[in-house]
N, C-alpha and C positions, 0 to 999 in steps of 0.2 A: 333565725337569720341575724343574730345580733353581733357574728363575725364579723359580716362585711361592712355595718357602717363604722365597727373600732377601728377595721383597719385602714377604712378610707380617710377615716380623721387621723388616724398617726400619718399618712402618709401626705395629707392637707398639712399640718404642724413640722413636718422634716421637709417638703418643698416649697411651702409656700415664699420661699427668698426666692426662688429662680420661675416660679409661676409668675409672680409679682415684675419683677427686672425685667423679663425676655420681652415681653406685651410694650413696657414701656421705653427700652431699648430702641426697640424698632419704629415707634414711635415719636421718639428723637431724631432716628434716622430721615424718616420721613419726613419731618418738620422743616428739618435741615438742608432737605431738597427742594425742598418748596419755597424758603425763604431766602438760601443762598443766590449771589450772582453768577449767572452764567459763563464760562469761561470756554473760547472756543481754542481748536489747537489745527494747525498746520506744518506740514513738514515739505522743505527741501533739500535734495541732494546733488552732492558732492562726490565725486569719484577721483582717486589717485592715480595718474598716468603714471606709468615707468617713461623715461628717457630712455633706455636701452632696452632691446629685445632681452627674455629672459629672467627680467628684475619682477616678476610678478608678486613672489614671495614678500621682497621687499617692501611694493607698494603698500599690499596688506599692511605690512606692520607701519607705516608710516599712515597710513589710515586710523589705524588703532591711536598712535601717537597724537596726528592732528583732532580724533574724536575727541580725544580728555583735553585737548585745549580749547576744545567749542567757548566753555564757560568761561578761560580767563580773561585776566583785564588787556592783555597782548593783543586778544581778537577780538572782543567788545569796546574796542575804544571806537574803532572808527564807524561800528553798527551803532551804537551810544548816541553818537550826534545826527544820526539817520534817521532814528527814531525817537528824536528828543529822550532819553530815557537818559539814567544816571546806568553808567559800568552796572555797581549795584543790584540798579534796578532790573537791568534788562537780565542780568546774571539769572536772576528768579523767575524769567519767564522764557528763558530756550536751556533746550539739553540737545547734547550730542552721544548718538548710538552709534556702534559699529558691528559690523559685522565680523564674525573670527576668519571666515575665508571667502571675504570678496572687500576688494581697497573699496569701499562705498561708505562717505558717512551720512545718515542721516539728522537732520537740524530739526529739531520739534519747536518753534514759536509760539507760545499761547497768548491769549490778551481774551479784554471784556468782547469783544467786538468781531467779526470774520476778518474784516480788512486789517487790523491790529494784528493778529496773528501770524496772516501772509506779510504783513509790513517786518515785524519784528524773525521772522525764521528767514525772508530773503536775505533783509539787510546782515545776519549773522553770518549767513552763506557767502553772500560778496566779502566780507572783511575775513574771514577766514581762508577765502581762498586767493586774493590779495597777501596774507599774510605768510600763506604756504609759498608762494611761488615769487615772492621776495627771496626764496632762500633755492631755488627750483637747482640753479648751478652745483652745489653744495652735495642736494641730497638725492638729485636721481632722477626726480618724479616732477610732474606738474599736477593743481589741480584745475579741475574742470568742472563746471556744471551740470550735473547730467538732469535734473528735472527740476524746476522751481516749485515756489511754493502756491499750492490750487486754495481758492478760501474754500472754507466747509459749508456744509449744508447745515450741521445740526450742531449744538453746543458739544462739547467732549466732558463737560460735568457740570452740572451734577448730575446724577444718573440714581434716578429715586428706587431702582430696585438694587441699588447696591448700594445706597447708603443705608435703606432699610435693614440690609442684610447685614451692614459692619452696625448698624445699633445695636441689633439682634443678639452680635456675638458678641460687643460690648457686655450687653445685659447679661449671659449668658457667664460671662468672666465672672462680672460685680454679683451673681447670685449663686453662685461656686464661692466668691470669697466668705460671704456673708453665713454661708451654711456652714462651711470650714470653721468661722470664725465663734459662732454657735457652740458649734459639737467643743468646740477647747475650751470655752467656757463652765459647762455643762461641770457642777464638783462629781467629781468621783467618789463614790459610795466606797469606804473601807472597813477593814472589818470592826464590829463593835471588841472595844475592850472593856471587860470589867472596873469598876470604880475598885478605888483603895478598901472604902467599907464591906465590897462583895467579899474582894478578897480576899480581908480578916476575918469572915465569917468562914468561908471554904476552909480558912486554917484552921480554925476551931473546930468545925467537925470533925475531921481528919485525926486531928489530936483527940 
């Protein structure tokens, strides 16, 4: 049986980069979860009225339009002094999603805190829809509030079985590169050539 332990040791020497990494990838992950601050998240919504029967399509897309403005400084200015925050700041803790076929945006507000959260996604939502219906003559539509923001029950991260999981695949990357990096190192064996002296001899025989 002296097959199986050769081969179990070549194949200990060809993985031991990605046995070694994955273990302490995840590891990382974990750690990571554990020591991180908690960040909770809250979302309210916004819905685009049509002015006229008919204009539904349009709503849509001025939904879509009002969503990528969630973040600028146009609509964060007057949430900014709401929530003591800088433009900035608040820039990095709300996003706006939309939907492709219903005018609805939603506001996501996160912070340390539950009440942070719903503080910073309402105040996005009143200054955004203040902003939209400043202009309401114009373009059609009005917007409205259709559901504020609820505080959450549980933190929205860190979330220790997925941070385990992106160390994992971390580790998984960094011991694929490491094996990669290996195998190219590795000289290649070419053929042997004869020295000059072999081959004054060859010619002597011959002759």
């Amino acid at each position: 049986m002296p097959e199986l332990p050769r081969r179990a040791r070549a194949l200990a020497r060809r993985w031991w980069p990605m046995a070694l990494a994955v273990p302490l990838g995840a590891a990382g992950g974990a750690g990571y979860a554990v020591v991180s601050h908690p960040s909770y998240a809250s979302s309210a919504y916004v819905v685009v009225v049509p002015q006229a029967q008919g204009e539904n399509a349009s709503a849509v897309n001025f939904a879509q339009a009002y969503g990528r403005l969630t973040g600028q400084p146009q609509v964060l200015l007057g949430a900014a002094a709401e929530t003591h925050h800088s433009v900035a700041a608040l820039a990095a803790l709300v996003r706006g999603t939309t939907s492709p076929d219903a005018p609805v945006i939603e506001i996501t507000g996160t912070g340390r805190r539950p009440e942070d959260a719903v503080q910073n996604a309402g105040a996005v939502a009143r200054s955004l829809i203040a902003f939209g219906n400043a202009g309401s003559r114009e373009t059609g539509v009005k917007l409205v509030q259709l559901a504020a923001a609820a505080e959450p029950d549980a933190p929205a991260s860190p979330s220790a079985p997925l941070d385990t999981a992106v160390g994992g695949a971390a580790g998984v990357l960094l011991g694929t590169l490491v094996m990669l990096t290996r195998r190219r190192t590795v000289p290649a064996v070419g053929p042997v050539l004869p020295t000059q002296a072999e081959t004054s001899r060859s010619e002597g025989v011959y002759r």
